[in-house]
N, C-alpha and C positions, 0 to 999 in steps of 0.2 A: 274722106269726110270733111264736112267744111264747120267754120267758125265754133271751132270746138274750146276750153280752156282747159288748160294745164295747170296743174300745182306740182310742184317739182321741190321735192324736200333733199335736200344735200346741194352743197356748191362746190364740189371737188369737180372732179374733170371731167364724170361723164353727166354730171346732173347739169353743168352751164353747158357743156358741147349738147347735149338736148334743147337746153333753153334757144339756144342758136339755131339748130337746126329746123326742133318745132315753129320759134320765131318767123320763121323763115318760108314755112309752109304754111304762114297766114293765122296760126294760130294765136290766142291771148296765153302769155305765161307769165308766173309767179313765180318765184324762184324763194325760198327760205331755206336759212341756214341753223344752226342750232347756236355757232361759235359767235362770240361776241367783236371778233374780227375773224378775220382769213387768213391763215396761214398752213400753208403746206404742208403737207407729211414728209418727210425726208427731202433732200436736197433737190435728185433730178431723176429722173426717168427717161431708159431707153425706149422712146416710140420706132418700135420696126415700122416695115413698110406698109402692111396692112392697116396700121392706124394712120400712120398719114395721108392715106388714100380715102381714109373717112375725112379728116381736116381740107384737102384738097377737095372733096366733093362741096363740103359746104363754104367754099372761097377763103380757105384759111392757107392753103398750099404757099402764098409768097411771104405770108406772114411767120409761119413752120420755119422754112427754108434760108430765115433771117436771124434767128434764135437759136439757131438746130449748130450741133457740129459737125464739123466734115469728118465721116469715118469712113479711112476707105480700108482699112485692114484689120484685123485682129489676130493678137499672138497670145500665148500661153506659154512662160516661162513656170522653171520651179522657184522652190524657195529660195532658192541657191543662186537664181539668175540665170539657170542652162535653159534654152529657147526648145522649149517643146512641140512647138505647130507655129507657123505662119499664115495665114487666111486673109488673102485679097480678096476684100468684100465686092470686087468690081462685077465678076460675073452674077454676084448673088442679086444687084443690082438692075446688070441686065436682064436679067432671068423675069424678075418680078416685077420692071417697074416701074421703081420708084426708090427714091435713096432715104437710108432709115436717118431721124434725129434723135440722137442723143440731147437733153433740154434741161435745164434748170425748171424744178419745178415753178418756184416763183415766177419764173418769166413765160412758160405758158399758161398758169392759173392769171396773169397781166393779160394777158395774147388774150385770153379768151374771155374777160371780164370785158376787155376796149370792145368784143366783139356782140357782146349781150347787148341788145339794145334797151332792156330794163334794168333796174336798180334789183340788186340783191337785201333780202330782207334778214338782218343779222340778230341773231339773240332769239331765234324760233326755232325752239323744242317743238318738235311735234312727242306729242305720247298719247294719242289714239286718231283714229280712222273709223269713218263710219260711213258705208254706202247707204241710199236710201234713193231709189226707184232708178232714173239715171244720174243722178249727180253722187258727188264724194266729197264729206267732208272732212279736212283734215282741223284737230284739236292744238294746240301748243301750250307750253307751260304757262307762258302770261296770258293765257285766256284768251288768245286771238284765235280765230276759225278762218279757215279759208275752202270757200267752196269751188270745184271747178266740175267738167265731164270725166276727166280722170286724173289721176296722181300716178307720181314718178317716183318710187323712193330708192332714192341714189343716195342713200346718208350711211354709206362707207360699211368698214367690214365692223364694224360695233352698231350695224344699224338696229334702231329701234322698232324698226319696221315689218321687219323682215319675219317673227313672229306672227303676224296677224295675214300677211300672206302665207304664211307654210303651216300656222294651226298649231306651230309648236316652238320649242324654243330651239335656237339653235346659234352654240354661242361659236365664236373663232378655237381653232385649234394650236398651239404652241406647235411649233417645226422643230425645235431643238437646236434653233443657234441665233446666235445677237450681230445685229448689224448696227455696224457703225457707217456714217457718212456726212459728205459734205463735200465745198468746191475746193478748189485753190487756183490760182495761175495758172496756164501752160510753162512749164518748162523741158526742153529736151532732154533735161539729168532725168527725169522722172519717165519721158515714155514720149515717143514719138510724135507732134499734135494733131497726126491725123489717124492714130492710131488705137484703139481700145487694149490695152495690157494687162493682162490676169494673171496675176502668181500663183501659184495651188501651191500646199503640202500640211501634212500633219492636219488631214481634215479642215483646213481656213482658207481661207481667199483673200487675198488684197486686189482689188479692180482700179484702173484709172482709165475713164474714156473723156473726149473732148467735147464741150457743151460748147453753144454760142458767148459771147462777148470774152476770148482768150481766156477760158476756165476748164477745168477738168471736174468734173465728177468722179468723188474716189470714195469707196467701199470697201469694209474690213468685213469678214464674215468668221465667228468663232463658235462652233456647239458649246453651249454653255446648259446648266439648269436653269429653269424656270424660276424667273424671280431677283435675279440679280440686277445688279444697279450701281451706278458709279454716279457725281457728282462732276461736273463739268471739269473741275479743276482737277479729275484724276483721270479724265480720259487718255491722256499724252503716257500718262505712268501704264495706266493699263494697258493700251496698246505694246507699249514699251516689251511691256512683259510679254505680251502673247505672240509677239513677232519676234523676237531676239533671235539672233544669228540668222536671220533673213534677209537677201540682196539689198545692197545699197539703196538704192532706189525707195524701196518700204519704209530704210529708215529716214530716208530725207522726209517723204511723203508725212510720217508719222511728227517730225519735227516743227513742217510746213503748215500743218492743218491748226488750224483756229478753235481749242476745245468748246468755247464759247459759245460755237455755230457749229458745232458737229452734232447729230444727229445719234441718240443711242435708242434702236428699237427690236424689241424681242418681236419676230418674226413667226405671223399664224398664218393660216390661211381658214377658207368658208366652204363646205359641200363634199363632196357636190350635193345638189338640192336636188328635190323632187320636183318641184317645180317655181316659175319665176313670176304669175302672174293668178291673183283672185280678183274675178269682179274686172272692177276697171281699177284695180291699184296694181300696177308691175314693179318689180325689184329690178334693179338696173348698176347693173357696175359689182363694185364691191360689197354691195351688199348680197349680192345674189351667189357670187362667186370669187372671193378676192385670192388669190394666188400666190405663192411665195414669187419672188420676183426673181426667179432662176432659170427664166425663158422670157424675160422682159415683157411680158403679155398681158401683166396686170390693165393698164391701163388702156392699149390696146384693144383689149376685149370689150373695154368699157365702151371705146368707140364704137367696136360694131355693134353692140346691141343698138346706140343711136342709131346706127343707120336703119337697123331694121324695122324699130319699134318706128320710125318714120317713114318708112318705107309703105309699111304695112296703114300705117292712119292714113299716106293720104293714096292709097290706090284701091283700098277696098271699104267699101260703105254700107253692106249688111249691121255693124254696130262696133261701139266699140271696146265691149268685151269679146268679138270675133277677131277684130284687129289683135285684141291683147295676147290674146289663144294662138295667133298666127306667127305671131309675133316669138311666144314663147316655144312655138315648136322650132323654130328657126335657130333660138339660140340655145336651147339647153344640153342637147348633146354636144353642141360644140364647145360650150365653155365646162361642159365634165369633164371631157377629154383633157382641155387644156389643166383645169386645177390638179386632174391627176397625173399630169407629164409634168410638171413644173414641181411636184410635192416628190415624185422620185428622182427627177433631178436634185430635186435639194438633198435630200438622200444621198442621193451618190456622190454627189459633192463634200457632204459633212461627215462622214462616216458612220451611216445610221449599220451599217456593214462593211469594215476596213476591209477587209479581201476584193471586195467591189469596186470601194473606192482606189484601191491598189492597183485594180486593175485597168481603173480608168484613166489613173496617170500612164499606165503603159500605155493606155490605149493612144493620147494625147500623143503619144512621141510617134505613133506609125499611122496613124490615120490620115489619109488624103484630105487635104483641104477643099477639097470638091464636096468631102462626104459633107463634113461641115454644112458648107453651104447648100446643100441639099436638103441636109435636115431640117433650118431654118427656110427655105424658101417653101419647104413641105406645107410647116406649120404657116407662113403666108398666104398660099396662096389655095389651100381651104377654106379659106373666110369669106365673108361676102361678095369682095373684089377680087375680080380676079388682075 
């Protein structure tokens, strides 16, 4: 379809990576935000290879690959610091591809802001939608309207949107554990710099993988209740407390991090949904489907719904509530699957059932690293790219 416009409501990762791509495919797009500036959700995000192979298609690949850290292994020790799996990510690599980036989020919400070739509209609330023959218009709280052919509502897992495509309400679900995060330096006391390092035990996780400009991305994960909260200046205390007698390494990490800039977030996920698209308004990213981040796919998936929801505008032209249709047959089974392989991960990670989780520590000590990367290259290379 040609000279179509876009309104595109959210500026997180998959709402600008559309803007780009639709851009890109000749179209006019709008981009509005809700936030009064731009700032990230959590620290960084692991993009496997299947998102990058979205950024690569829309000429983002040397830009990823500047940003990105080099991971070429992953290990799994205990709390203890006994080395439970080793996993050379090389073959997983060759298998698929393409080499995954671990990224500061700040540095690819940059990446891809230098890549939009319009100006982001900051301080727009959308709180209603209204089709009317072929156009859609979207409402905002300061009274501004924007009309286009269709709307994108990529406005995260608290989308406001997302209601008026599904007919009902559907709010995020609490996972039952609190994440902590943020960067700090590479140092080899703390973990290898080409290496992603995972502690497990007593149901928690400490994570450190290697992000671009000589930084790590590190993650605490603790099942907590619903509702708790700590003030920055107790985050080092808190930790303190939930890691004690944990390998050296945790506590430096814990000593190293910046409470200031660390990141405390109670952990939900969305769906799966019945479905992702009314009309010509489609749900996209986190609004549609947001995931616990325990198969790093959150953001990923966001990618490939761009690609497809592009794919399908500009190769088919009966209309484009058909493109929407086609669009959402393409991704909705696959991102159910994913939210509910990443909701039982989290699971078995936190001990939503200690016997399980028990068993997945044994499991960690005798499993082939092959299996590993199988199982990851599984989840890759069902996606759009192959």
């Amino acid at each position: 379809m040609y000279r179509l416009k876009v309104v595109v409501i959210g500026a997180g990762i998959g709402g600008l990576t559309a803007a780009i791509a639709l851009s890109q495919s000749g179209y006019e797009v709008e981009v509005y935000e809700r936030a009064q500036e731009l700032r990230p959700r959590g620290a960084g995000i692991s993009l496997w290879s299947n998102g990058v192979k979205v950024l690569n298609r829309f000429g983002l690949g040397e830009k990823i690959a500047a940003i990105g850290g080099q991971m070429d292994a992953m290990r799994y020790l205990s709390s203890q610091g006994e080395i439970l799996n080793h996993i050379c990510l090389l073959p997983l690599i060759e298998e698929v591809g393409q080499r995954p980036y671990p990224v500061a989020r700040a540095d690819l919400q940059a990446m891809l802001l230098d890549a939009y070739p319009g100006k982001v509209k900051l301080g727009h609330r959308c709180i209603a939608v209204e089709e009317h023959g072929e156009q859609v218009t979207a409402t905002f709280e300061n009274g501004h309207q924007a009309t286009g052919d269709l709307l994108i509502a990529a406005d995260g897992v608290r989308s406001t949107l997302r209601q008026y495509v599904l007919d009902r309400e559907v709010q995020p679900t609490y996972r039952d554990y609190v994440n902590w995060n943020g960067l700090v330096e590479v140092d080899e006391a703390l973990t290898p710099a080409n290496t992603w390092t995972i502690y497990v035990g007593n149901h928690q996780r400490a994570s450190m993988m290697p992000v671009g400009g000589n930084r790590l991305y590190f993650f605490f994960d603790v099942p907590l209740p619903s509702g708790t909260s700590a003030p920055p200046e107790l985050i080092r205390s808190e930790l303190v407390e939930h890691f004690q007698g944990w390998a050296d390494p945790v506590q430096a990490l814990i000593q190293r991090l910046d409470p200031e800039k660390t990141n405390r977030l109670e952990i939900s996920d969305v769906g799966p949904v019945d479905r992702m698209v009314r009309g010509r308004v489609a749900l996209l990213g986190d609004a549609a489907h947001a995931t616990c981040p325990d198969l790093g796919q959150g953001g990923c998936q966001a990618l490939e719904d761009v690609y497809m929801l592009n794919h399908f505008l500009l190769t088919t032209n009966i209309s484009v509530e058909d493109a929407l249709k086609r669009y959402e047959s393409s991704r909705k089974d696959r991102t159910s699957s994913i939210v509910k392989k990443a909701r039982n991960r989290a699971e078995v990670i936190h001990g939503k059932d200690p016997e399980i989780t028990a068993q997945w520590y044994d499991q960690l000590r005798q499993e082939a690293p092959s299996a590993v990367t199988g199982a990851i290259a599984k989840t890759i290379l069902t996606g759009p790219l192959q």
